[in-house]
C-alpha positions as CSV (number, residue, x, y, z in Angstrom):
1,X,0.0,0.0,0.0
2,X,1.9,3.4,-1.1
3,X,1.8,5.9,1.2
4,X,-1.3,8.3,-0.1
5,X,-3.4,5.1,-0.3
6,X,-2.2,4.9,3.4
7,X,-3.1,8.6,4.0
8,X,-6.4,8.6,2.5
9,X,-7.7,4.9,4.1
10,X,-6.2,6.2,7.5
11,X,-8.6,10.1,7.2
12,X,-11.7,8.2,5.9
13,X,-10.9,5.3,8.4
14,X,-11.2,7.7,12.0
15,X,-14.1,9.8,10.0
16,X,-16.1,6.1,10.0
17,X,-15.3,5.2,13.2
18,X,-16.0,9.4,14.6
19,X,-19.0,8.6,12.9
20,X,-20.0,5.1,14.3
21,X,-19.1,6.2,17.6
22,X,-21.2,9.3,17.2
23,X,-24.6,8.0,15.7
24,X,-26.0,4.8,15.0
25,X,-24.0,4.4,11.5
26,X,-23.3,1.8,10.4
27,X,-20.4,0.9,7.6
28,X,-20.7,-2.1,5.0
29,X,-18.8,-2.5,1.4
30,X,-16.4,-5.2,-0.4
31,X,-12.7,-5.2,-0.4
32,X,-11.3,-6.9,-3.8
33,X,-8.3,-7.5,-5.5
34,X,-8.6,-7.4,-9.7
35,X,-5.9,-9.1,-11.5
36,X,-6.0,-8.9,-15.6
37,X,-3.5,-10.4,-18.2
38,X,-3.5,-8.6,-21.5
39,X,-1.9,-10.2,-24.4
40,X,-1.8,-7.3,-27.8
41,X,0.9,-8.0,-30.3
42,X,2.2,-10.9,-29.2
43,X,3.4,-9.1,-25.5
44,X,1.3,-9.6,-22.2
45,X,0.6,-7.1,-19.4
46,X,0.0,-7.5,-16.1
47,X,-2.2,-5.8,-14.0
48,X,-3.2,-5.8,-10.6
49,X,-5.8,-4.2,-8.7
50,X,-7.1,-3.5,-5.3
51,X,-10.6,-2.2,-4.7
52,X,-12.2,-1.1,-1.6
53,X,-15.9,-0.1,-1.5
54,X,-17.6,1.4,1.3
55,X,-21.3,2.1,2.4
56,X,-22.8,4.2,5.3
57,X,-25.9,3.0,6.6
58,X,-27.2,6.4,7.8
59,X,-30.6,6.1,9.6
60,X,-33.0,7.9,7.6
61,X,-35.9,9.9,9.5
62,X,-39.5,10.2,8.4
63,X,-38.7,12.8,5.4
64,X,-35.5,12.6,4.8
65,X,-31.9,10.4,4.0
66,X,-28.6,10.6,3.5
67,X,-26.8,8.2,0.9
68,X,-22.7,7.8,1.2
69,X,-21.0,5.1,-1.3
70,X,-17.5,5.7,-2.5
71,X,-14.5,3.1,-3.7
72,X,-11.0,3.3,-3.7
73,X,-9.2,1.5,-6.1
74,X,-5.0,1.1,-6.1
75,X,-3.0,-0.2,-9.0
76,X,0.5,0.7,-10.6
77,X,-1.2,4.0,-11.8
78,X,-1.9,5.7,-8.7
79,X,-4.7,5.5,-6.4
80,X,-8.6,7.2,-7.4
81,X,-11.3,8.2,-5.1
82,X,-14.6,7.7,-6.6
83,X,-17.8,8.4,-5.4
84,X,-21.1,6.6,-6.3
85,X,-23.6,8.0,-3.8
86,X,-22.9,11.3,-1.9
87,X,-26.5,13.0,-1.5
88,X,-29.5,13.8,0.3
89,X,-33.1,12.9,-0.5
90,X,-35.9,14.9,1.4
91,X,-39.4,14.1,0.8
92,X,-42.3,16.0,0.3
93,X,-46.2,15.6,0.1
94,X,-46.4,15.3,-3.7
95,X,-42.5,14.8,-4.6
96,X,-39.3,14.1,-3.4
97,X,-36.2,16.1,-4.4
98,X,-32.1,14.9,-3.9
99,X,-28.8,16.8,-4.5
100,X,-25.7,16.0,-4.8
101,X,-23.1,12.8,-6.7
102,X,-26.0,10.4,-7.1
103,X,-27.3,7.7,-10.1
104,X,-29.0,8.9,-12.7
105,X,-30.0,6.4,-15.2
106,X,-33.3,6.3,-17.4
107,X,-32.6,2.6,-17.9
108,X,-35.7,0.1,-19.4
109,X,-33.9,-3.0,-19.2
110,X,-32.2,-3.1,-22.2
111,X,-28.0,-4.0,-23.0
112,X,-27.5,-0.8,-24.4
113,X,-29.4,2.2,-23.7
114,X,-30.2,4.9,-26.9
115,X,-32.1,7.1,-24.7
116,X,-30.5,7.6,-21.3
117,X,-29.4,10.8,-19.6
118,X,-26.1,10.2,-20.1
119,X,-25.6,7.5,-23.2
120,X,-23.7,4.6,-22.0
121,X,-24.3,5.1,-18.1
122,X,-25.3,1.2,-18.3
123,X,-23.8,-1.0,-20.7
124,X,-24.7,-4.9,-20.6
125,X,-26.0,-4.5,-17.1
126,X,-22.8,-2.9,-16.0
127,X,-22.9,0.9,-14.5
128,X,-20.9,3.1,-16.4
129,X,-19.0,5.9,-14.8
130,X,-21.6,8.1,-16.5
131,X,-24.3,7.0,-14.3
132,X,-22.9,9.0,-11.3
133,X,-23.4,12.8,-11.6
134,X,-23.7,15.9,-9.8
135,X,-27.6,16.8,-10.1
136,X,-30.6,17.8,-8.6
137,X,-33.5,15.4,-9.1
138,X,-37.2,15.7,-8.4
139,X,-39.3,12.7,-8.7
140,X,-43.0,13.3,-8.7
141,X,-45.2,10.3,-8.4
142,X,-48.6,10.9,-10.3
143,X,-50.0,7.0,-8.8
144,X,-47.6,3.8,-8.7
145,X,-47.6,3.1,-12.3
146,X,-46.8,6.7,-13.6
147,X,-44.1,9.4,-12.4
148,X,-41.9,12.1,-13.8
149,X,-38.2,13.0,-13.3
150,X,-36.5,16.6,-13.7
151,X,-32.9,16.2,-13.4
152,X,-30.6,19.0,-14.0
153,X,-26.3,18.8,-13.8
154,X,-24.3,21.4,-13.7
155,X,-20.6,20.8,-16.2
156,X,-17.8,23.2,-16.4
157,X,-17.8,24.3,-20.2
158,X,-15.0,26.5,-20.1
159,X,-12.4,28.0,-17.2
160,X,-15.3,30.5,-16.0
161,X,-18.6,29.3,-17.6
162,X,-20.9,26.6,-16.1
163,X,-23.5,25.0,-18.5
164,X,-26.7,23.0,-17.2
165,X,-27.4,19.9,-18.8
166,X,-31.3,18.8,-18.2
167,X,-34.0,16.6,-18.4
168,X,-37.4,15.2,-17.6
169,X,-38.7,11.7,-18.3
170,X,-42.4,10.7,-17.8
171,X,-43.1,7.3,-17.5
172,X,-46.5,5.1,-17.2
173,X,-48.0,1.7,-17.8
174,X,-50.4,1.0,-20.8
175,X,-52.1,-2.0,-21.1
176,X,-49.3,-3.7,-19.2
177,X,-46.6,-1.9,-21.7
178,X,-44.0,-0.2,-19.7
179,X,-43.9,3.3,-21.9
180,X,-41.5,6.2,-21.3
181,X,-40.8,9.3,-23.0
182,X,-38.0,11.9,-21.8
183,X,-36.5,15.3,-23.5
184,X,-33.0,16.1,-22.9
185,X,-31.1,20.0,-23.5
186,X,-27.2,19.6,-23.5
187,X,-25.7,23.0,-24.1
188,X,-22.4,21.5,-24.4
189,X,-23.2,19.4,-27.5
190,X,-22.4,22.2,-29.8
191,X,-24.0,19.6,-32.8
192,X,-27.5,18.9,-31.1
193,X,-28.9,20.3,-27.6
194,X,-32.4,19.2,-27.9
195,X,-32.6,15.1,-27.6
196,X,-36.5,13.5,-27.6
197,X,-36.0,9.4,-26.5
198,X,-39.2,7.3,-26.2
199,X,-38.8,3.5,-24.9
200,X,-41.3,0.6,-24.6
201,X,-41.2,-2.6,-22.9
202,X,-43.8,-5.4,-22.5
203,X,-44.3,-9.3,-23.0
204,X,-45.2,-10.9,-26.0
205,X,-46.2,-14.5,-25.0
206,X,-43.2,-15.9,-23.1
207,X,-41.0,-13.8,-24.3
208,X,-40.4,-9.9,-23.2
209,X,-39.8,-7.6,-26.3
210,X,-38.7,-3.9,-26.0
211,X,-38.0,-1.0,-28.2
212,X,-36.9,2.3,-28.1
213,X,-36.6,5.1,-30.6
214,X,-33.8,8.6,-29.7
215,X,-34.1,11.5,-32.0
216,X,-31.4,14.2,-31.7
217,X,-32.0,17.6,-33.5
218,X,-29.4,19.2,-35.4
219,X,-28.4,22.8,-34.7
220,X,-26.4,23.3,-37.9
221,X,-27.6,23.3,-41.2
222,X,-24.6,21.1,-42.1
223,X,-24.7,18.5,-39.9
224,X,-28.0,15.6,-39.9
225,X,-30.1,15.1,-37.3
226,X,-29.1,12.0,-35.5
227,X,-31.1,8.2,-35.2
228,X,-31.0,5.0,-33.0
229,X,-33.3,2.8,-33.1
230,X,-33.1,-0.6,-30.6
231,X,-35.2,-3.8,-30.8
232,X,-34.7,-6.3,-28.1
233,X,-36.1,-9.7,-27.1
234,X,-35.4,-12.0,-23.7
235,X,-36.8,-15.1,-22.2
236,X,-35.9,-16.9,-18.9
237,X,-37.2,-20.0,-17.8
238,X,-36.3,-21.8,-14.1
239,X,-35.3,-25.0,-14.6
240,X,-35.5,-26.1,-10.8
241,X,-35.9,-24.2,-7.4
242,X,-32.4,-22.9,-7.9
243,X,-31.3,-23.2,-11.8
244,X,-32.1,-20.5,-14.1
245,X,-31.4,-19.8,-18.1
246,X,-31.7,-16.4,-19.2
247,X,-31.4,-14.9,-22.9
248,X,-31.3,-11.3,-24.1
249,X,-30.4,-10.6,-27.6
250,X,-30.9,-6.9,-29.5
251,X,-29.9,-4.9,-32.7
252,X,-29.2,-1.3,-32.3
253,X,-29.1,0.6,-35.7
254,X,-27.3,3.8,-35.1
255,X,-24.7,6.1,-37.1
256,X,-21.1,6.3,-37.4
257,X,-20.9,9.2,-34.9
258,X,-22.9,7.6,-32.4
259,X,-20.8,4.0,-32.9
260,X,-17.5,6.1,-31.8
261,X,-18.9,7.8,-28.8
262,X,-20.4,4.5,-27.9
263,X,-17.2,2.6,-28.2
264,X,-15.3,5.3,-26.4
265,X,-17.6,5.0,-23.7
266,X,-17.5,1.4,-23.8
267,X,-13.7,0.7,-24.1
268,X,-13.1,4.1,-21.5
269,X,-10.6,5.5,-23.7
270,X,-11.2,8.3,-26.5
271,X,-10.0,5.6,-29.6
272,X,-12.4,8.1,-32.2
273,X,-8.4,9.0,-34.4
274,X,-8.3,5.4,-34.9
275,X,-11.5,4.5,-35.9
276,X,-12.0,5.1,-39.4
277,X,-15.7,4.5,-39.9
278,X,-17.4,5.0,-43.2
279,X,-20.2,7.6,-43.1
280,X,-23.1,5.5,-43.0
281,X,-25.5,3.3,-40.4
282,X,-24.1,0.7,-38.3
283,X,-26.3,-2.3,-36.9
284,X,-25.0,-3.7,-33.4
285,X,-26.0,-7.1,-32.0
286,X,-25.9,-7.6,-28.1
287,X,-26.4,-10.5,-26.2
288,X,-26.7,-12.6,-22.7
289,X,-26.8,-15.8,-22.2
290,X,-27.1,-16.6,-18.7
291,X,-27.4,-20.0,-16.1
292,X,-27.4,-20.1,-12.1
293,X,-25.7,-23.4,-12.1
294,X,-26.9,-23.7,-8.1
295,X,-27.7,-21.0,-5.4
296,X,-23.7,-20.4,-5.6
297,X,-22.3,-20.5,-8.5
298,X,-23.6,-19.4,-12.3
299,X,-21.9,-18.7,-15.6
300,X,-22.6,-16.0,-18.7
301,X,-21.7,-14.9,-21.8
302,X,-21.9,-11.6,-23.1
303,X,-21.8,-10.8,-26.8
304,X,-21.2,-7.5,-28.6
305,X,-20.9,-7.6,-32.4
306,X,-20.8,-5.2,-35.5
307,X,-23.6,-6.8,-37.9
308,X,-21.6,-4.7,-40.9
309,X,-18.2,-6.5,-40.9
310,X,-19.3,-9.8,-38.9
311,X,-16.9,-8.6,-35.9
312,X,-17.9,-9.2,-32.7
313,X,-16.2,-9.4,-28.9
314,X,-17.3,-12.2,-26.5
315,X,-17.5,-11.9,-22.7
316,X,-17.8,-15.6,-21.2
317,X,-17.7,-15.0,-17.4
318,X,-18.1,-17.5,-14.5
319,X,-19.2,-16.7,-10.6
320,X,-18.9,-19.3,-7.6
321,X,-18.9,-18.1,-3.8
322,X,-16.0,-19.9,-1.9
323,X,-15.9,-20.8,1.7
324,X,-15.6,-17.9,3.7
325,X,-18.2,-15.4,2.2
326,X,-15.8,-15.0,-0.7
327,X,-16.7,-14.3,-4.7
328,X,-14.4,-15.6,-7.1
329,X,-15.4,-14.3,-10.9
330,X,-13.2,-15.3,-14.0
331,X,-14.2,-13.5,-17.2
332,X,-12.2,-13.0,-20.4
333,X,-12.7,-10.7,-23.2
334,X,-12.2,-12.2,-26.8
335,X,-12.5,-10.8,-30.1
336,X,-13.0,-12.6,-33.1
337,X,-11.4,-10.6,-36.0
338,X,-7.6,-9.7,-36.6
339,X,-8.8,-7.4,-40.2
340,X,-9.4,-3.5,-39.4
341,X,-12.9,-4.8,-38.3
342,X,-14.6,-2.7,-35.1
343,X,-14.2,-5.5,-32.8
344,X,-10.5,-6.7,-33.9
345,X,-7.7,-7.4,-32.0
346,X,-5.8,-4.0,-31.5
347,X,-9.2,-2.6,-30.5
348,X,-10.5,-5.7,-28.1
349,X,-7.0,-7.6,-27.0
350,X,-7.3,-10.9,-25.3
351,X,-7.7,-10.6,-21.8
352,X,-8.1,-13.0,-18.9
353,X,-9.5,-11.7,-15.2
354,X,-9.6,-12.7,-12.0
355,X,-11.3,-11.3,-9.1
356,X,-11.7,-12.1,-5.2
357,X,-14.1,-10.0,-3.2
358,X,-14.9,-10.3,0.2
359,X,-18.3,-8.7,1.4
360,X,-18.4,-7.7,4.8
């Protein structure tokens, strides 16, 4: 442990226990260690990882609570502070209202979400470091199948100017369809501020299918407007008391422009100067497969392909819980094209990860 990692744990460690001693707080989280082998060009790397993710328990009164989730994570490149859940919720008669670092996600249940707040705050039922802003939200509920959200979050645009980024999403239930419909105005998308999503989710036999539809306007004459459209199916069935298969497949037709922000959001790295994308619409496939072997242990297999050049990246991950309250996860990352495909090798290396957590 270097010594600012030592420093930090050692300030938030006596504000926790100030804070136990004080009130009737109390602290959960996960401590985990992350260890990755990346092979690219015929060289490896390895990379190691140690997380550490803590939770008050605040008691919350009548009215009001207080949410506190942050995680430290340590590796070769420093140490990072990050925190999920830093806010306070007050309720009110006909609405409640939080502020401060909190989720924000408009998500519907799909892999990929076309008409979130932020695009890419979920991605194959994984939060996103987009999910957690700075905002204020007010949620009004209108009965228990239909509510509206105002979120507004503050971004730094320049050294002395502060742009709001906003929204509001109304959502309600139509003949058992799950229906929503939000508007979005980003002043710091120079190319189009006003966003209109609409998303729909319901069951078709034994099989749920979804659907959603983003329209972004264009505030130039010379640049389009911008589509994506999304058409999802999935289907579980429970095989006994404890054994589950799930499946989750969907095509997401969506433009050039939007396939780079989507990959940089995906891969966390700004990769758009060597992407060379024709100027034209791109299909995406995603998929899950998933099985709880027993109450312990279950494997998946994520899939994320380019329909265009038959590339695609595979995910096959498996979960067991050892002796001792801990979670052992192996996953690996594999893609199937060495060409200038989307998903090729330079883009997607092999990897190979292992992870122990301990939850406590």
């Amino acid at each position: 442990m270097n010594k600012k990692l030592l420093i930090i744990f050692s300030f938030l460690l006596i504000i926790l226990l100030s804070l136990t001693a004080s009130a009737e707080v109390e602290i959960g989280g996960e401590v985990g260690v992350d260890s990755s082998v990346i092979f690219n060009n015929n060289q490896s790397e390895f990379y190691l990882t140690e997380n550490l993710k803590i939770k008050l328990f605040i008691p919350q009164t009548k009215s009001a609570e207080v949410k506190v989730d942050f995680e430290l994570r340590n590796n070769q490149f420093g140490t990072n502070t990050t925190f999920k859940k830093l806010y306070i919720k007050r309720g009110y008669n006909n609405f409640n209202i939080s502020l401060g670092r909190q989720p924000v996600s408009w998500s519907f249940g799909s892999l990929i979400n076309p008409v979130d707040f932020n695009f890419g705050a979920e991605i194959m039922d994984q939060s996103q470091s987009a999910k957690y802003i700075d905002a204020a939200k007010i949620y009004v509920p209108v009965n228990w199948k239909t509510g509206i959200e105002l979120v507004a979050n503050p971004q730094i645009s320049t050294k002395t100017k502060t742009e709001t980024k906003t929204g509001i999403r109304a959502r309600t239930m139509i003949n058992n369809y799950d229906l929503s419909l939000n508007y979005i105005n980003d002043p710091l998308d120079i190319n189009r501020k006003n966003k209109i999503g609409l998303s729909l989710k319901g069951d078709l036999g034994p099989l749920g299918l979804y659907s959603a539809v983003s329209y972004e306007k264009s505030t130039k004459q010379t640049i389009e407007d911008e589509n994506i459209y999304l058409l999802g199916l999935d289907y579980s069935k429970t095989i006994n008391y404890d054994q589950r298969v799930y499946l989750q497949g969907e095509v997401i037709n969506l433009s050039s422009i939007k396939l780079k922000e989507f990959a940089t959001t995906l891969l966390q790295a700004d990769i758009s100067d060597n992407l060379e994308l024709d100027e034209k619409r791109y299909n995406l496939l995603a998929g899950n497969i998933s099985y709880s072997i027993n109450n312990f242990s279950s494997v998946n297999l994520f899939l994320l392909g380019n329909i265009n050049d038959s590339s695609f990246a595979l995910t096959p991950q498996y979960k067991n819980q050892l002796p001792g309250n801990i979670d052992l996860t192996i996953s690996s990352i594999l893609a199937t094209s060495k060409n200038k495909d989307f998903f090729n090798q330079e883009n997607v290396p092999l990897s190979i990860n292992f992870n122990l957590s301990y939850s406590f």
